[in-house]
C-alpha positions in Angstrom: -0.1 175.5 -158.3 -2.8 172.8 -157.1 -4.8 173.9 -154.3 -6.2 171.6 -151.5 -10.4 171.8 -151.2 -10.7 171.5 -147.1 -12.4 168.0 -147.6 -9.3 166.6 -149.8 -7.3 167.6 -146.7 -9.3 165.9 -144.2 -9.3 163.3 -146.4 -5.7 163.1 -146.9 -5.1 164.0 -143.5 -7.2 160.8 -142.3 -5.7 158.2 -144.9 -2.3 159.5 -143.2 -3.3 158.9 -139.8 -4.8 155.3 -140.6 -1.3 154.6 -142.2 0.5 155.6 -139.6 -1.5 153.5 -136.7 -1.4 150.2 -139.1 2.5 151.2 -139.4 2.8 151.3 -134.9 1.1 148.3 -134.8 3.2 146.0 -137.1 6.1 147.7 -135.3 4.3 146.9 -131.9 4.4 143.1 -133.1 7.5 143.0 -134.4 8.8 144.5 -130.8 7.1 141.4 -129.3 8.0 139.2 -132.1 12.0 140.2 -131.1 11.0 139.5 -127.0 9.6 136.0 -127.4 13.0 135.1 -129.9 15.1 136.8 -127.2 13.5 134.6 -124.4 13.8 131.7 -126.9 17.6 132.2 -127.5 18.4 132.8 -123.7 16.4 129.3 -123.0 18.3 127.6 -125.8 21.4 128.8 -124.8 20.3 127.4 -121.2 19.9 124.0 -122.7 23.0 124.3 -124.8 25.2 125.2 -121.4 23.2 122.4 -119.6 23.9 119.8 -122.5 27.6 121.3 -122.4 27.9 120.8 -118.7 27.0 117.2 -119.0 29.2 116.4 -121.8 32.2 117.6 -120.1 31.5 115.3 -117.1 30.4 111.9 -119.0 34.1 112.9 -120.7 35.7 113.1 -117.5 34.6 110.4 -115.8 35.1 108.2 -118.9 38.9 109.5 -118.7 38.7 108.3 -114.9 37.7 105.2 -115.8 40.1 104.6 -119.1 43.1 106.0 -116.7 45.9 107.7 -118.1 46.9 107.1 -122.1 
């Protein structure tokens, strides 16, 4: 059965640790990453109702002025 020297365990202990902080921080951007593509989205789908909105009334008012078929 291997046995550990105290110094490999440090060691390995350490290279552990400095994984796991690289590993929270590339989740930590990737949480941020997923809030600026939600705030995108929700302003797109603004845009999108906005453009919608418009649509509908050039339509109607073009139906207005065509009368009825």
């Amino acid at each position: 059965m291997p046995t550990f020297e105290p110094e490999d365990f440090w060691a390995a202990l350490h290279r552990l640790y400095e994984q796991q902080l690289k590993h929270d921080e590339q989740i930590g951007q990737l949480v941020e990453q997923g809030k600026q593509t939600d705030e995108r989205l929700s302003k797109l789908i603004t845009i999108v109702g906005d453009l919608t909105a418009i649509v509908r009334s050039h339509e109607e008012r073009l139906e207005g002025l065509e009368g009825p078929a």
